[in-house]
VOTORBA-355562 format. One line per 5 residues: number of its first residue (from 1); their letters; for each residue x, y, z of C-alpha. Coordinates in steps of 0.5 Angstrom, whole numbers. Layout:
NUM	A	X:Y:Z; ...;
//
This chain:
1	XXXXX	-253:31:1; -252:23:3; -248:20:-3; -246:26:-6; -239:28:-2;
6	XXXXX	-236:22:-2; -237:22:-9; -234:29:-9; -228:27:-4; -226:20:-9;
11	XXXXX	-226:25:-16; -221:31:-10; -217:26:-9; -216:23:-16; -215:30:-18;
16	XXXXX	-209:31:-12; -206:25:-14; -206:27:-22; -202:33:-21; -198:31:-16;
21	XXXXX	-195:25:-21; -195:30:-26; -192:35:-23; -186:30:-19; -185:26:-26;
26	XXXXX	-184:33:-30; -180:36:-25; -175:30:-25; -174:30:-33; -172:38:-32;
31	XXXXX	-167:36:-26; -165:31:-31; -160:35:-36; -157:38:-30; -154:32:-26;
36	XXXXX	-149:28:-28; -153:22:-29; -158:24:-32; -160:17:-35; -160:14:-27;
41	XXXXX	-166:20:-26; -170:17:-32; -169:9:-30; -171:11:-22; -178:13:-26;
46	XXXXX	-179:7:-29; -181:3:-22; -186:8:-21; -191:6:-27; -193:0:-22;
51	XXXXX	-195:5:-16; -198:10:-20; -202:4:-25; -204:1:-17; -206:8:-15;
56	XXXXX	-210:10:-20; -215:2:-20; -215:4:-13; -218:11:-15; -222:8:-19;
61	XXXXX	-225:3:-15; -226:7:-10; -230:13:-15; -234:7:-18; -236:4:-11;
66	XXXXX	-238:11:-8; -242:12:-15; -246:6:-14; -247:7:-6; -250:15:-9;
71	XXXXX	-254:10:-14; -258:6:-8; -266:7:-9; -266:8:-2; -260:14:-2;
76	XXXXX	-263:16:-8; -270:16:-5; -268:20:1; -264:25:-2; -271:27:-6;
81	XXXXX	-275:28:0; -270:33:3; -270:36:-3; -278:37:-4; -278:39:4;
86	XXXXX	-274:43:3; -277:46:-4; -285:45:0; -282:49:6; -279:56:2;
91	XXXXX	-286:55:-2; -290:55:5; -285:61:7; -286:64:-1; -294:65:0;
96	XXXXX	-295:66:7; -299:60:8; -299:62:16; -300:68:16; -303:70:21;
101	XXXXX	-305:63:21; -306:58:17; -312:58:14; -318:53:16; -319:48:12;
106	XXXXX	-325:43:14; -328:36:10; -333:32:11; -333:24:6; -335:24:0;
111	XXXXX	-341:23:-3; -342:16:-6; -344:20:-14; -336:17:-16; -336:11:-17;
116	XXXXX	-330:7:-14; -330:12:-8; -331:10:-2; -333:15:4; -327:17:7;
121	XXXXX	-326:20:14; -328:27:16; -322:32:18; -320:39:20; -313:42:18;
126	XXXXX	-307:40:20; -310:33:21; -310:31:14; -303:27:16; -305:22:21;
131	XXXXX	-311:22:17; -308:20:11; -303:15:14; -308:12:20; -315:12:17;
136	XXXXX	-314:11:9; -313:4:7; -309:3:1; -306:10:1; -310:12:-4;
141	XXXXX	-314:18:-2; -319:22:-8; -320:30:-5; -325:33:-9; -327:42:-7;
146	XXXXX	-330:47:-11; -325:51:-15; -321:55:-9; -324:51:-4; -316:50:-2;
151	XXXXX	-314:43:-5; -307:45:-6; -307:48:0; -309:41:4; -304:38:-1;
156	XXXXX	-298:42:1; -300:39:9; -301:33:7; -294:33:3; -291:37:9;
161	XXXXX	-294:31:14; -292:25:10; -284:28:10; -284:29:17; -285:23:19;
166	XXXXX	-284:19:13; -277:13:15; -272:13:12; -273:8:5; -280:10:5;
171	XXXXX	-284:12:-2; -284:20:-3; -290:24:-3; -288:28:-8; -293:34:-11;
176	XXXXX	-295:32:-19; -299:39:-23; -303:36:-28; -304:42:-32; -298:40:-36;
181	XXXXX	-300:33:-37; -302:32:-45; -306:26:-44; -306:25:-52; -298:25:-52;
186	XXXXX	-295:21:-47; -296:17:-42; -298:18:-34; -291:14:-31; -286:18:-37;
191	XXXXX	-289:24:-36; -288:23:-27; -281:21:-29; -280:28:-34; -283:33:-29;
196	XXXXX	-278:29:-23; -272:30:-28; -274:37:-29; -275:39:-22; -268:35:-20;
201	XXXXX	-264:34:-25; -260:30:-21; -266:24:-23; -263:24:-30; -257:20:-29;
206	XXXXX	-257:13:-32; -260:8:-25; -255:2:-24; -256:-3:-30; -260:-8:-26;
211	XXXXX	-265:-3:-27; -266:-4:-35; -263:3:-37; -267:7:-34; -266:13:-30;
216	XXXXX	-266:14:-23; -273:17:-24; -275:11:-26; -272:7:-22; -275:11:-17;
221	XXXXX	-282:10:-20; -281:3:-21; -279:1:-14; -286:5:-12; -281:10:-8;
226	XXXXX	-286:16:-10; -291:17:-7; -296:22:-13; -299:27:-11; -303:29:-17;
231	XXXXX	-306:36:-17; -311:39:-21; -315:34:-25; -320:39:-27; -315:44:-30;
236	XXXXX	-314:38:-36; -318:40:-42; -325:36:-41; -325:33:-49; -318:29:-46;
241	XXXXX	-321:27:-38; -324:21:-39; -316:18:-42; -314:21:-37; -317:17:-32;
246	XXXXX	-316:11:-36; -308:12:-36; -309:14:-29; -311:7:-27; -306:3:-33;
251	XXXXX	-301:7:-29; -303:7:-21; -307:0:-21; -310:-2:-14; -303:-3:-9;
256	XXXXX	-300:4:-10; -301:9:-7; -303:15:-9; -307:23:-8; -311:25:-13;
261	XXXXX	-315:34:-13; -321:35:-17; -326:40:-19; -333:34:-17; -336:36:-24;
266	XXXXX	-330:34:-27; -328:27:-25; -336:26:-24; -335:28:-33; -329:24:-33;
271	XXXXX	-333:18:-31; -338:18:-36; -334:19:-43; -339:21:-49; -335:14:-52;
276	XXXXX	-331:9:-51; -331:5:-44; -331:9:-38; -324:8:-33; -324:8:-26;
281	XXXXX	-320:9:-20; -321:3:-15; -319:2:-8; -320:11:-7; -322:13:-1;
286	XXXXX	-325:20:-3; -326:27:2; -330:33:0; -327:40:3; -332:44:5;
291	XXXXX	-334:52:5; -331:56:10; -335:58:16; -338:66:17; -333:66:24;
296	XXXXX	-327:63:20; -327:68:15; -329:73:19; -324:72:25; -318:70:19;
301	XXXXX	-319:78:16; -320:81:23; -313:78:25; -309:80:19; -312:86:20;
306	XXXXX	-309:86:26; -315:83:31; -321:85:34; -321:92:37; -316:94:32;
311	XXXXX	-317:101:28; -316:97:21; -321:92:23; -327:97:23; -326:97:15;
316	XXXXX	-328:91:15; -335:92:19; -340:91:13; -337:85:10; -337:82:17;
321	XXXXX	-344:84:17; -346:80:11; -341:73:12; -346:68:13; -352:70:8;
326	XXXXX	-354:69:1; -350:75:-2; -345:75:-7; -339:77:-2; -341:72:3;
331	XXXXX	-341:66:-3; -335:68:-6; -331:69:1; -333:61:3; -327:60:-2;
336	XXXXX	-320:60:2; -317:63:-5; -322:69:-5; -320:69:2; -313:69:2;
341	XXXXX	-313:75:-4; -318:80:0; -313:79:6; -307:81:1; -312:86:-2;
346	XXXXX	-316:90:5; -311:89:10; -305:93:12; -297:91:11; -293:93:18;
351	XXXXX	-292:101:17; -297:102:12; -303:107:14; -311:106:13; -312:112:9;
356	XXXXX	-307:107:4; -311:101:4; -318:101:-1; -323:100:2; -327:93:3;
361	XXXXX	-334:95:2; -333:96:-6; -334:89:-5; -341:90:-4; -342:94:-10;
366	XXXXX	-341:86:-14; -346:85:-16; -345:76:-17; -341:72:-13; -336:72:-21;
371	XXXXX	-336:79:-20; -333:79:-14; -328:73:-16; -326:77:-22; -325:84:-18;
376	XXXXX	-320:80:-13; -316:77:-18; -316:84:-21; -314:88:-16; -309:83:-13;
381	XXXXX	-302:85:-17; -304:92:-15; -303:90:-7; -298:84:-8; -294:91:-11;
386	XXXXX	-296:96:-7; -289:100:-5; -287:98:2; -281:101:6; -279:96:8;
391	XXXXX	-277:93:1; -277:98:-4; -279:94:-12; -275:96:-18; -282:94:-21;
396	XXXXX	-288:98:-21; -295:95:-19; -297:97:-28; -290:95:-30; -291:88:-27;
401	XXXXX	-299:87:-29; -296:88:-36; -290:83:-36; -295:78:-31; -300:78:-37;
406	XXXXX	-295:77:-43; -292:70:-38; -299:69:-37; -301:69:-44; -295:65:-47;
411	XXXXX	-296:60:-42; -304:59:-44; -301:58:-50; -297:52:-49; -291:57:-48;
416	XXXXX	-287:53:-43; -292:48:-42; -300:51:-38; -298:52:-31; -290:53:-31;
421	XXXXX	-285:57:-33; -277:55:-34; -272:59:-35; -268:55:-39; -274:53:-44;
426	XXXXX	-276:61:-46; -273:59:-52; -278:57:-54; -281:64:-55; -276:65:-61;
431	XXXXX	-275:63:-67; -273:57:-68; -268:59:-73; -266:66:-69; -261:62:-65;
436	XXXXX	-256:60:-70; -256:68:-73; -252:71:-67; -248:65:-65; -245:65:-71;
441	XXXXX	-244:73:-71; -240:72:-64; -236:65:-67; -234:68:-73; -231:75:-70;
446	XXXXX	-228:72:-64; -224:67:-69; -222:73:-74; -220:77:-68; -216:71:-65;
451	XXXXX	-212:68:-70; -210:75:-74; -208:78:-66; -204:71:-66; -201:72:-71;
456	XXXXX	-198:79:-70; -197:77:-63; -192:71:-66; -189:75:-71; -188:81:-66;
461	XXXXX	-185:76:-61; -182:71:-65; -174:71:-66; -176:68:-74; -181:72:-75;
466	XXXXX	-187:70:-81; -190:71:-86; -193:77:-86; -200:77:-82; -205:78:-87;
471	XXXXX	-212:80:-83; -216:79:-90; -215:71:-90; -217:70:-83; -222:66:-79;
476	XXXXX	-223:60:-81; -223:57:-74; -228:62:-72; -233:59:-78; -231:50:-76;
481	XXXXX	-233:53:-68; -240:56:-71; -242:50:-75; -239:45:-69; -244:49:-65;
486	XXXXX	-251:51:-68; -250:47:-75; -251:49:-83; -254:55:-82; -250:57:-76;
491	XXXXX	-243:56:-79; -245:60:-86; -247:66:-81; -240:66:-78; -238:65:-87;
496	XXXXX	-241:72:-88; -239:75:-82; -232:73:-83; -232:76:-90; -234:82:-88;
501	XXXXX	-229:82:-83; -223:81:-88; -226:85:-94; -226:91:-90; -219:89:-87;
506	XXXXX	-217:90:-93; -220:96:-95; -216:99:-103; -213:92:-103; -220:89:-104;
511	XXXXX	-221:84:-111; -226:80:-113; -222:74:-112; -221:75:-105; -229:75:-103;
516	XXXXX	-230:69:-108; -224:66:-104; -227:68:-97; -234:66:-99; -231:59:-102;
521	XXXXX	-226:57:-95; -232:59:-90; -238:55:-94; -232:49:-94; -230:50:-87;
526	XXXXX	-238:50:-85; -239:43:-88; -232:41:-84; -236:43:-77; -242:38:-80;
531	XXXXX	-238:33:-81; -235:33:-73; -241:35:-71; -245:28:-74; -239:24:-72;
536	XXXXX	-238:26:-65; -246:27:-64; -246:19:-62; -246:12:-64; -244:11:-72;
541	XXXXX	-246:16:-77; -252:13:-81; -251:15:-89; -258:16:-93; -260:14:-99;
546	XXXXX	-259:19:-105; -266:21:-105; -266:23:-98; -260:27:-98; -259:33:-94;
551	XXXXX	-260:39:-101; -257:44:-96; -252:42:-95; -250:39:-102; -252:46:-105;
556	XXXXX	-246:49:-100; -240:45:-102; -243:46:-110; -243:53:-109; -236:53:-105;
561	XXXXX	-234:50:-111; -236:54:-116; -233:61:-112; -226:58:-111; -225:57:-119;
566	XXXXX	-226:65:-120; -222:65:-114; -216:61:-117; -218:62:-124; -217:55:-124;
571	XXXXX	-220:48:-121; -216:49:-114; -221:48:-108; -226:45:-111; -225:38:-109;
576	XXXXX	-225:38:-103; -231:42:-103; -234:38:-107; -233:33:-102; -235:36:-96;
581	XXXXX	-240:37:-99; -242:30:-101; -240:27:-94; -244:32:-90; -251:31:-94;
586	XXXXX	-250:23:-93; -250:23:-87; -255:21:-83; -253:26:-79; -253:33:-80;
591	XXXXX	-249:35:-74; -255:40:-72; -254:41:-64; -261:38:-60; -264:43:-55;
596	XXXXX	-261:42:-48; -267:40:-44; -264:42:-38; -259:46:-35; -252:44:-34;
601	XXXXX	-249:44:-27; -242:42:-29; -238:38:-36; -236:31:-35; -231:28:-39;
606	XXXXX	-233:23:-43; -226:20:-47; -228:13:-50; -224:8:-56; -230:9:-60;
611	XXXXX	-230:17:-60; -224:17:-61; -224:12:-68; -230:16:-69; -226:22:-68;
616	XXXXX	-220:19:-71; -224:16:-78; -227:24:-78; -221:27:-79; -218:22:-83;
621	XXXXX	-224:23:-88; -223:31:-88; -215:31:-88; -216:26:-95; -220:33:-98;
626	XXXXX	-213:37:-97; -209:31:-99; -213:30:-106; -212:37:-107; -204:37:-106;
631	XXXXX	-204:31:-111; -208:34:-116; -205:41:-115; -201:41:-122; -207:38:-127;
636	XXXXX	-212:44:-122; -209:50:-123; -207:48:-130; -199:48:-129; -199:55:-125;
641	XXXXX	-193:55:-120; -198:58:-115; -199:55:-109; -206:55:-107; -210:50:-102;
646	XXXXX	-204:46:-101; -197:44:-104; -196:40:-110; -191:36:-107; -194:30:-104;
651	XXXXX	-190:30:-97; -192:36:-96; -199:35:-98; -198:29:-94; -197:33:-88;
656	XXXXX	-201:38:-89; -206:33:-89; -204:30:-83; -204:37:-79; -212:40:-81;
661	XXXXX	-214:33:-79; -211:33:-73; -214:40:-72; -220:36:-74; -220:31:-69;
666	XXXXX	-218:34:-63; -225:38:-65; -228:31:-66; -226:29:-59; -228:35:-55;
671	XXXXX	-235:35:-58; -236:28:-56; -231:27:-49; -235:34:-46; -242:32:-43;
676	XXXXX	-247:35:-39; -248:33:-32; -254:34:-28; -255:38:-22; -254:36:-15;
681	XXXXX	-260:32:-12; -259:35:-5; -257:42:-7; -264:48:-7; -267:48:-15;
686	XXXXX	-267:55:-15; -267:58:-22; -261:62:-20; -256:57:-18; -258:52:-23;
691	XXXXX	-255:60:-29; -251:60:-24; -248:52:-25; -250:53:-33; -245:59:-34;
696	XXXXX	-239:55:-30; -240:50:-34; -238:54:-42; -232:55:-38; -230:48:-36;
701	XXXXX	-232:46:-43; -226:53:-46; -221:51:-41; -221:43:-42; -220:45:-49;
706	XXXXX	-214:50:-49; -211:44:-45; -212:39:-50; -212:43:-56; -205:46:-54;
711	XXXXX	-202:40:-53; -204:36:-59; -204:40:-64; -198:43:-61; -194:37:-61;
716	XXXXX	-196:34:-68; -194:41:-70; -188:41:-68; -187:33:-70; -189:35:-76;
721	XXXXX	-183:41:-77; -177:37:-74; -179:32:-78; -178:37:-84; -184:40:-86;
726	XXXXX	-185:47:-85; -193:47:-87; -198:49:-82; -206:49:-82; -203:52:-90;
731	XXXXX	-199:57:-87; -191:58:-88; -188:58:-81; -181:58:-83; -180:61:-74;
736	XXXXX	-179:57:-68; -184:52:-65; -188:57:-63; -193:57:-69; -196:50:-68;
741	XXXXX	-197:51:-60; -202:58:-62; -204:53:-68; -207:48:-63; -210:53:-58;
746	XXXXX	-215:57:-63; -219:52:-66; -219:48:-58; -222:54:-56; -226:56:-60;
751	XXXXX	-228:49:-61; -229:49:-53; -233:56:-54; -238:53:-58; -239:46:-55;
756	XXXXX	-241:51:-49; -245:55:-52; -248:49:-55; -249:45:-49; -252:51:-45;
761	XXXXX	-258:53:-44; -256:59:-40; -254:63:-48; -261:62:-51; -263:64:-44;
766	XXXXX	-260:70:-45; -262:72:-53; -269:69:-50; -269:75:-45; -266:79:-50;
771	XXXXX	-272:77:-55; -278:78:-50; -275:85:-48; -275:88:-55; -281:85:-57;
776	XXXXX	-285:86:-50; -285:89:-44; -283:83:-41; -276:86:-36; -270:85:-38;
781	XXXXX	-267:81:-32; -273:77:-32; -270:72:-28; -270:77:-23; -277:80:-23;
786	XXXXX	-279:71:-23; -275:71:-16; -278:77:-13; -285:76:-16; -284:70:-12;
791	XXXXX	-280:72:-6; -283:78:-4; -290:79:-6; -293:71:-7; -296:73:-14;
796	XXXXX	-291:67:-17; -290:59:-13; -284:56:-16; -284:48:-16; -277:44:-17;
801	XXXXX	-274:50:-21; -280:52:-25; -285:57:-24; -293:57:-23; -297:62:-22;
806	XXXXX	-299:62:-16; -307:61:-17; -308:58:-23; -314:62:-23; -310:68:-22;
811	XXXXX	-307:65:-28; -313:65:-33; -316:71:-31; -309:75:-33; -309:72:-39;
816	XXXXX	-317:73:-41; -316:77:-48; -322:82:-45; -316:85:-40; -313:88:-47;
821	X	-306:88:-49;
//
């Protein structure tokens, strides 16, 4: 946590000094009017503005000096090694890895056959860390077993070891499964430094600018702070392991350190490609790990069942019997895995009876080693869920098979990689464009509820009532917040959820018109929400050539053009909607929002010059839509006296223009201001806390909104109706100077809302979960079947934030077709 806390504290007290000059300067301007002088208050201000603008440098040096010390590759690599121990500790804990004890793992130096490897030292168990430091020139160490020989078990060890007593600054050993690696995709360094990202978000921070403008996991890996462990080379697919090997050695040459585990036929075809030249690996010390011995088997299962002389133990007198000879059940339990899952599957839990447990002497009657292996892989999820007193499941041993295969299946599928399973990317299991339907629901119906509830609430509440509310015509704000946050399609989802909203709210009083008019405002407001989006989407929006104009988005305001003029029965509102139109489709940019890649821990405010002219050029160009239809009012509407979009006195047009483009700015500005941080580094990456973090997140993006919003859009509102004007957001708020208060707090919170929802991975999350539960038998609290699969009966490992299997084997087998659906 070193580097954290005092970054922590600094941001504390800025916020303490912020409120309290906010609070002694507001308390002294309202003590003002009441004194005698009321002048001499104002003036003994005055002075202050020196102290305060010291006060705030030195907050800023200080948060900047704090930000710099957090950023230390040193700091930085210290504060990853505790987060993997701490992360490799639960997962021992998780899967029992010494229970009764640890299990034996013994190796003797690998053959000569690889070439490039030398012999290494032989070992047993818990020497691997000496081993590794002491005996291994280069700290470059090649392990090589058959599969479920405990290749991953040893590594675990090794991590463990090396982060016990590694020193402060040293390179982190940190485990890397290769499984997920697409050799054809991406490159060995950027894909450590995406998997370091993903298991701690804290990584994605920009490194200090010395660093060339990487993040701090690629500082990390161009400092050689951390040590790969890279497991399961025999899991990539064979057509790619020659590649492999070859970016393996372009990215760890000799000099840097590095584990390696494979299957010895994998990286013996690894070494001789059909084609090209063949890569390797120098400078590598290699181990193979040997079988397990008959009495280290046989003293393993006799101690989980409860040790020699025990009545359990005497189930497992004919398997004992055979251990050490050529029978299939003997071949397969020289295999630390398979030993591990008839522990799991024969032996009794405290409290359970033998007359519960199946019997071991039904591994007799396989008839080959395979068939053994596939018995115990099946039988494991039954006994991982036996019921137990102790800790009662809400899930069933059949219900569990049947969601563990379906993950199992969708990761086999490259679902979420091969080998891992991540909350936030279960979007992937829905349909690309299924998110933006439901958000535009909610968007529009919370925006139609909001403004038409406002409306009553201030004509009720106000001493100079309104126009009378007309809940037919609301939600215009709700439709801006749905294209802000899921783009075209989103925002026109909101538009018909509105106009269903409206026309039912007007029930006998429903014409054609009012449907045109509803359709025509939401497909020209979609656009709006585009625009902001674009704009505030980064750098300077590019424009397209006219051949590679976006057509959806030009059709939408062609066609919101065209449903105003029998709305209106005249040309009102088609210029602007023509215009929108033309802006949205030049873009280069459609303001389409991109996946969040991970989690939000908290929103930072990011307030610029640049967003703010980009915001300020945004709303320019919308506000110029409402302003060209006031000036043309009288050539549109054909001479009627009726006022449509906007006045036709070019004052009042002016000002409504600069009132909807106020509203379109501050939209702009929160969108760009409101950025996602990573986690905290140092914190636990449990799948919990990071949903937990994710959802605190919307809020702060919908608070900081409400504030915002109010006090601008508030204040330009009423600047604008002292000075006048009684047009607001194009209604008559002939009342006090409430309106334009309520007028800035509806689109900044809608605005917040969708910039939330946008941002966070939490919402797809939950229309994933959602998703999955209707179309399979995945549970609905998925995160909770996850964690209790993990926690409580070791099916699954977690790594960082992800999830594994816990035996890629276990993996395969689930999703073996032959099993049925």
């Amino acid at each position: 946590m070193s580097g954290v806390a005092p970054r922590a504290r600094v941001r504390r007290a800025g916020i303490v000094y912020l409120t309290l000059l906010a609070a002694g300067t507001l308390g002294a301007l309202l003590v003002a009017p009441r004194v005698e002088d009321p002048a001499a208050v104002v003036a003994a201000l005055l002075p202050t503005g020196a102290g305060a603008y010291l006060a705030w440098s030195a907050y800023r040096a200080d948060r900047a000096e704090a930000a710099s010390a957090a950023t230390e590759p040193g700091v930085v690599a210290d504060r990853l090694a505790v987060a993997v121990r701490r992360q490799w500790e639960a997962e021992a804990r998780a899967r029992r890895l010494a229970d009764p004890y640890p299990l034996p793992v013994s190796w003797r130096g690998a053959d000569a056959d690889p070439v490039g490897v030398t012999e290494g030292p032989a070992g047993r168990d818990g020497e691997i860390g000496a081993v590794f430091a002491d005996r291994v020139p280069g700290r470059r160490l090649l392990v090589l077993g058959a599969p479920g020989s405990g290749k991953t078990l040893l590594l675990v060890r090794l991590l463990l070891a090396l982060i016990g007593e590694r020193a402060a600054g040293d390179p982190v050993p940190v485990l890397f499964p290769l499984a997920s690696w697409d050799p054809t995709g991406v490159d060995l360094r950027a894909w450590m430094e995406r998997k370091l990202v993903q298991d701690h978000a804290e990584l994605g921070a920009a490194a200090p600018g010395e660093y060339g403008g990487t993040t701090l996991a690629g500082m990390l890996l161009e400092r050689r702070l951390v040590l790969p462990v890279l497991d399961g080379f025999d899991e990539l697919p064979a057509a790619t392991s020659g590649l492999a090997l070859h970016l393996i050695a372009e990215a760890l040459p000799y000099g840097c350190g590095m584990v390696l585990s494979s299957r010895p036929a994998e990286y013996g075809a690894a070494l001789r490609p059909r084609t090209g030249v063949p890569a390797r690996l120098t400078g590598m010390a290699g181990i193979h790990l040997e079988p397990l011995g008959a009495d280290d088997v046989a003293d393993y299962l006799l101690g989980g069942a409860g040790g020699h002389g025990a009545p359990t133990t005497a189930r497992w007198g004919p398997v004992v019997a055979v251990l050490g000879t050529d029978a299939p059940v003997a071949r397969a339990l020289g295999s630390p895995l398979m030993v591990s899952l008839a522990r799991t599957v024969y032996n009794p839990r405290p409290g359970e009876t033998e007359g519960e447990l199946p019997d071991p002497a039904e591994l007799l009657r396989c008839r080959t080693r395979r068939a053994v292996e596939r018995h115990l892989l099946d039988a494991f999820v039954d006994a991982a869920y036996r019921p137990d007193p102790r800790r009662p499941c809400r899930w069933t041993a059949a219900q569990a098979r049947v969601a563990l295969r379906h993950l199992a299946r969708h990761m086999e599928r490259g679902f979420d990689g091969v080998v891992e399973l991540s909350w936030w990317k279960l979007r992937r299991a829905v349909p690309v464009a299924l998110p933006q339907v439901p958000a535009g629901v909610v968007l529009g119906i919370l925006g139609w509820l909001a403004e038409g509830t406002a409306m009553e609430l201030v004509q009720r509440f106000s001493p100079n009532p309104l126009f009378p509310p007309d809940w037919a015509e609301q939600g215009g704000f709700g439709v801006v917040a749905a294209a802000v946050c899921g783009g075209l399609v989103c925002g026109l989802v909101a538009t018909v959820s509105v106009a269903v909203l409206g026309m039912a709210a007007a029930g006998p009083e429903l014409t054609a018109e009012l449907v045109f008019n509803r359709l025509a405002d939401g497909g020209t407001l979609t656009l709006a929400g585009v625009i902001i989006s674009g704009f505030a989407s980064g750098g300077r929006p590019g424009i397209r050539r006219p051949s590679h104009w976006d057509g959806r988005a030009l059709l939408t305001g062609c066609a919101a053009a065209a449903c105003f003029v029998p709305a209106f029965g005249n040309g009102c509102g088609t210029v602007h909607a023509l215009l929108y139109g033309l802006i949205a489709a030049a873009m280069g940019r459609t303001g389409a929002p991109a996946e969040p890649a991970s989690p939000v821990a908290r929103v930072r405010r990011h307030w610029s010059f640049k967003g703010f002219l980009m915001a300020l050029l945004c709303g320019m160009l919308l506000g110029v839509g409402i302003l060209l239809e006031g000036l043309l009012a009288d050539v549109l509407s054909a001479g009627a006296r009726r006022e449509f979009i906007t006045s036709a006195d070019p004052l009042e047009a002016l000002w409504a223009a600069e009132q909807a483009g106020a509203v379109f700015v501050v939209s702009c500005l929160l969108v760009h201001g409101l950025r996602p941080v990573p986690v905290d580094l140092g914190a636990a990456p449990d799948g919990k806390a990071l949903l937990a973090n994710d959802r605190r997140a919307l809020g702060t993006c919908v608070l900081t909104a409400a504030v915002l919003g109010t006090v601008v859009i508030g204040v330009q509102g009423c600047v604008a109706k002292f000075s006048g004007s009684t047009r607001v957001w194009g209604g008559d708020a002939t009342g006090d100077y409430l309106w334009p208060y309520v007028v800035g707090l509806l689109p900044a919170l809608l605005t917040g809302l969708a910039i939330g929802i946008r941002q966070s991975a939490w919402s797809r999350y939950a229309l994933a979960r959602c998703y999955l539960a209707l179309r399979t038998e995945v549970p609905f609290d998925l995160m909770g079947f996850l964690a209790d699969a993990h926690e409580h009966h070791g099916v699954l490992r977690r790594v960082g934030a992800v999830y594994q299997f816990r035996h890629i084997e276990l993996q395969h087998r689930l999703a073996d077709p032959d099993l049925g659906s």
